[in-house]
N, C-alpha and C positions, 0 to 999 in steps of 0.2 A: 641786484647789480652784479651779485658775485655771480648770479646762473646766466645773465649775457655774456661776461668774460671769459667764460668757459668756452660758451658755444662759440663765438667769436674765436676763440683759442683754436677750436676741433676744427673750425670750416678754414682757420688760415693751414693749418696742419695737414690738412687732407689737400688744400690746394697745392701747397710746397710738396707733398709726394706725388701728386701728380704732374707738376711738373718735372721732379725729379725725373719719373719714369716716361715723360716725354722725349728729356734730353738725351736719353741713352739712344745710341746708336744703333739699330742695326746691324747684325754681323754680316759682313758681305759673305755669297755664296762661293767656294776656293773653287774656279775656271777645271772645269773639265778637261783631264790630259788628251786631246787630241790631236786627228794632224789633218786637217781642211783644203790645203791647197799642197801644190809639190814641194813649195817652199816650209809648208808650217802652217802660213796664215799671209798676211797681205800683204806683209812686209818682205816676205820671201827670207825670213834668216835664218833659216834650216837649226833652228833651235827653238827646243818645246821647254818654256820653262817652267811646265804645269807636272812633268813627270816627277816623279819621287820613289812609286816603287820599285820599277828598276836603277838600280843605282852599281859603285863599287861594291857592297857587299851582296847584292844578290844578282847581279850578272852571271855568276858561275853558277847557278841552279837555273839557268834555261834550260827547256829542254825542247825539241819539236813538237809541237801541238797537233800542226795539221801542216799540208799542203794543196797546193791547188794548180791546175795544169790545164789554164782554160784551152780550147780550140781558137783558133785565133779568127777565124771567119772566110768567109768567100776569097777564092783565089784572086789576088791582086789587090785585093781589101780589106788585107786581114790588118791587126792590130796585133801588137806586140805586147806583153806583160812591163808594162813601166810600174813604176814603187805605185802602192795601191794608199787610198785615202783612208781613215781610220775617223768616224763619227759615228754616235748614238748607239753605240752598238753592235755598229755594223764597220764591214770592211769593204768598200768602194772597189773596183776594179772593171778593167777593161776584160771580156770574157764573149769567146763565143759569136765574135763580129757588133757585138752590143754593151752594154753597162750592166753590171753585176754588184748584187749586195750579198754578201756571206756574216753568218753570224759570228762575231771576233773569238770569242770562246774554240765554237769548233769549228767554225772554215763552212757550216753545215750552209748552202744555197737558200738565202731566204727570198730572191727577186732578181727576176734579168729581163732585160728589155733589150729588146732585139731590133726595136725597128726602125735603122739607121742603115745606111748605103755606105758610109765610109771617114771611121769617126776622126776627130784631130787627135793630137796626142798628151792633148790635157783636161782634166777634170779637176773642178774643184766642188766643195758643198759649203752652200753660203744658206743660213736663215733655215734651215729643215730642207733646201731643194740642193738635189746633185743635179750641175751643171755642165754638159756634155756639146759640144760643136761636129758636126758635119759637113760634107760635100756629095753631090753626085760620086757616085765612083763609075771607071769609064768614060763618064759625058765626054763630047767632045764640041757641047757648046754651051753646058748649065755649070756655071762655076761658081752660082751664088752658095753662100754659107747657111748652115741653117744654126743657133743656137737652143737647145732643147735643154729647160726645167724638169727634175724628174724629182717627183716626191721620196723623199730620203727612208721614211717608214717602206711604202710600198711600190716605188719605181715606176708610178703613175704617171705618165705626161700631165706635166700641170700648164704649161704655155711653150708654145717656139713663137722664136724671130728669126727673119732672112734678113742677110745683108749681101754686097758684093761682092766677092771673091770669098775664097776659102778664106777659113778661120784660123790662123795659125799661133796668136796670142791669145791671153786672157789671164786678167787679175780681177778679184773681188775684193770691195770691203766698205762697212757703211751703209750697204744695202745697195751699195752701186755694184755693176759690172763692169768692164773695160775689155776691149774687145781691136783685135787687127783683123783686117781681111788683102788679099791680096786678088785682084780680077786678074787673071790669064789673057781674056780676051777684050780688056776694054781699052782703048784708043789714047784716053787720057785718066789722069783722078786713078791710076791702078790702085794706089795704095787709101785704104782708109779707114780711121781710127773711131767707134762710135761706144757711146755710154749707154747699157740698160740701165732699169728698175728691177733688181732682183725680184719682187716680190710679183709683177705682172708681165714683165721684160718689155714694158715701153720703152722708146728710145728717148733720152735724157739731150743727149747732145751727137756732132758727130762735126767727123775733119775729115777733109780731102788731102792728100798729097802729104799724109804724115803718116809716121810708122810708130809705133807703144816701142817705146827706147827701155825696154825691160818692164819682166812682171811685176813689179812693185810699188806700191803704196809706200808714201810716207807724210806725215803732216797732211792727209788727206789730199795728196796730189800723186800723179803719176807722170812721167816723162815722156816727152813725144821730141820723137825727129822727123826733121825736114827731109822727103822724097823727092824734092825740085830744087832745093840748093837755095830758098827763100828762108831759113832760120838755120841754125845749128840741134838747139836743144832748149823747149820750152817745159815749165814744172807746171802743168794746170790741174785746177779742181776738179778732184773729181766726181763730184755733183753737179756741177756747174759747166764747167770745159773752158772757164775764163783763167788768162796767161798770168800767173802770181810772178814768174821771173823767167829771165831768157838769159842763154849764154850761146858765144859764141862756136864753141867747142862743141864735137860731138860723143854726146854723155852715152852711155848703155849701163843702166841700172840691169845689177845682179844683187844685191839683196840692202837693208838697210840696218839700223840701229834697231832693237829693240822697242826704245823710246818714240820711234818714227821721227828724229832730229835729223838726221843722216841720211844720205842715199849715198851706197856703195856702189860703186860705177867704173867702167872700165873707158879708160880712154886712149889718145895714141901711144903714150909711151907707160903704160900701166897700169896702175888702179888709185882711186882719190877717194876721201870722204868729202863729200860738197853738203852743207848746209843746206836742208831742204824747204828750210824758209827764206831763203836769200840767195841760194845758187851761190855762195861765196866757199871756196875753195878752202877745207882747213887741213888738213897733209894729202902727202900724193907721194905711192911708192912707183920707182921704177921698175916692173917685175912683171913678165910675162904671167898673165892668171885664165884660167879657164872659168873659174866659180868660184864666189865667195859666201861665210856663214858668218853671224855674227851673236853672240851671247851676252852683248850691253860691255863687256870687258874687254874683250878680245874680238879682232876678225882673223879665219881662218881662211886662208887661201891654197886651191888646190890649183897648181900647174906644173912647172917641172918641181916633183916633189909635194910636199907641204909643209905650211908654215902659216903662225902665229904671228901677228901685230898689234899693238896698244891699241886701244880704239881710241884714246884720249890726242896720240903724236904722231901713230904710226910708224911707233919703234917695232923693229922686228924681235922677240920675243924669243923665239925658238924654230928650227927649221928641221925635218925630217926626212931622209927620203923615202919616195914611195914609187912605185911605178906606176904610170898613168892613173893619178887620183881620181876618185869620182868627186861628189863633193860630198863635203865635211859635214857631219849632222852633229848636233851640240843638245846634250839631254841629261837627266839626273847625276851631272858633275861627271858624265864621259864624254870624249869626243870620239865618233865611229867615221871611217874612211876605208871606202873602197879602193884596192888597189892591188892591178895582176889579179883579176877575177877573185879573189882574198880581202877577207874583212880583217883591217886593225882597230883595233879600241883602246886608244890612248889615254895620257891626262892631258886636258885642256889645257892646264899651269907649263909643264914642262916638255908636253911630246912623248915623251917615256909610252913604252907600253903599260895599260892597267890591266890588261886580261888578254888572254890567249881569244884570237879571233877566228882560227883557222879551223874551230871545231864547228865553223855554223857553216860550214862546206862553199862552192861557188857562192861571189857574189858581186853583183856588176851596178852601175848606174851608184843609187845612193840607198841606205835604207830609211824605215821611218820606226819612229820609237815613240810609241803610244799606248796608254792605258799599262802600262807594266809587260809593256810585250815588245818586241821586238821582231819585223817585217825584214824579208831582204827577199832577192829576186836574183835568181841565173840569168837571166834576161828569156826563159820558156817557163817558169813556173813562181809561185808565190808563195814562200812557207814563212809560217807563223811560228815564233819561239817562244814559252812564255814557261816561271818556274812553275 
């Protein structure tokens, strides 16, 4: 009797540890500091809040890494050096009339794909593929778009889709695409808004006679405006393309919450936070703004000047001036702002300067700050700082 209690004892004892060791959680894997789209990621809010090793104390041990000074491509077709995308290793950029990967370390050319006519002026990298849009260049009657999948490792066409007119938006997230085009030559329907599948670029959904009312994702919807004066501003799914809420008003998302609770939006007399499950309106400043950034606490607005608001009231915070701001990027507890060809590196809390910005030379548009490194562009080349 007493050697069944035992055994009975050991089999309850080994079952209560194994389920002990059932219950323990997994440790989640800590998100890669990257930067995917020109915003950050899909929400568009020019803050990475995966960095950490550049921070206030090792900001001032940058140093130049490397630079890069693509060729910009065929006369009339060239492309411009805009802020470059920072994934896997690699650094994304426009180069040479084509899409270019350089390895983040040294700048060293690992992949370029060349065979494009005349690219749009954004890129983003969703799921392993760099996503690139095209047009004829020249034509003067093919004005279809073409969007082109390039394998992120080795800059391999993995799928294109054509649609109407030139490409001139695009936001990812979800595995979905979202996409504008606009027809030059077509009679009616010029404007139209259509959803791939990232992973094979079938097309999900598609609208006539609407425009992508800003790059952003929030609550898994993006904004569309009316091109015919038949809506204002609709939030729809974006897997789906069905209407979650309308408003009258016309919305132009520029970036949102962190959270995706919010869509930050410019309307006629300012900028709002509007609830992106409800379209209901919770503050609204009156303030001329060119671009906004958002870090879950605060949004940073760049127009005459810059300046900080609550993201809870939309109290104004603190105010700066700068000369024509680019916009504001929000990363390991600094805020970086372009402004008069001059980079400031402030504090997000109070505006103040945190470090001397003027030693990273010209710098225009906005940077990006990924992996412990820090990107910025003269608007002719691409250099890489890192300590």
């Amino acid at each position: 009797m007493n050697t069944r209690k035992r055994l009975a004892g050991a089999v309850l004892g080994v079952a209560a540890i194994m389920t002990a060791v059932a219950v323990v959680p997994a440790r989640a894997a800590v998100p890669v500091s990257a930067w995917t789209q020109d915003g950050h990621g899909p929400g568009n809010t020019a803050y990475n809040p995966y960095e950490s090793a550049l921070n206030l104390g090792t900001v001032g041990d940058l140093r130049l890494r490397w630079t890069a000074t693509p060729r910009p491509g065929l006369e009339g077709c060239e492309t411009t050096p805009e802020p470059p995308l920072v994934a896997g290793g690699r650094v994304i950029m426009f180069e040479n009339g084509g899409v270019g990967a350089r390895e983040v370390r040294t700048g060293r050319r690992l992949w370029l794909e060349t065979g494009f006519s005349y690219l749009g002026k954004t890129l983003a990298v969703v799921d392993g593929l760099v996503i690139a849009t095209e047009t004829s260049c020249h034509s003067q009657s093919d004005y279809e778009g073409t969007i082109t999948a390039l394998d992120l490792g080795t800059g391999r066409p993995v799928w294109r889709s054509r649609q109407s007119g030139t490409v001139d938006k695009l936001v990812a997230g979800s595995g979905v695409l979202v996409t504008h085009g606009f027809c030059h030559v077509c009679d009616e329907d010029r404007n139209q808004v259509v959803a791939y599948r990232v992973s094979d670029g079938g097309r999900l959904w598609t609208r006539n006679s609407a425009d992508l009312a800003g790059e952003v994702v929030a609550s898994a919807r993006v904004l569309l405006a009316s091109t015919n004066g038949t809506f204002g501003t609709q939030a729809v799914s974006l897997r789906s393309g069905a209407v979650g809420w309308r408003s009258g008003r016309a919305w132009s998302a520029l970036s949102s919450t962190p959270a995706g609770d919010r869509f930050l939006a410019r309307g006629d007399a300012g900028f709002s936070a509007v609830d992106s499950r409800t379209g209901k309106v919770v503050w609204s400043v009156r303030s001329t703004v060119e671009s906004l950034s958002c870090d879950g606490r605060r949004v940073f607005a760049a127009g005459p000047g810059l300046a900080a608001y609550g993201v809870a009231d939309g109290r104004r915070l603190w105010r700066r001036a700068l000369a024509e701001p680019g916009r504001p990027v929000r990363a390991g507890g600094l805020l970086y702002a372009t402004g008069g060809r001059a980079l400031a590196i402030v504090s997000p809390v109070s505006g103040g300067t945190a470090a001397p910005g003027r030693r990273f030379g010209a710098a225009v548009d906005h940077v990006v700050v990924a992996g412990g490194r820090l990107f910025t562009t003269d608007g002719r080349s691409i250099r890489a700082f890192a300590a």
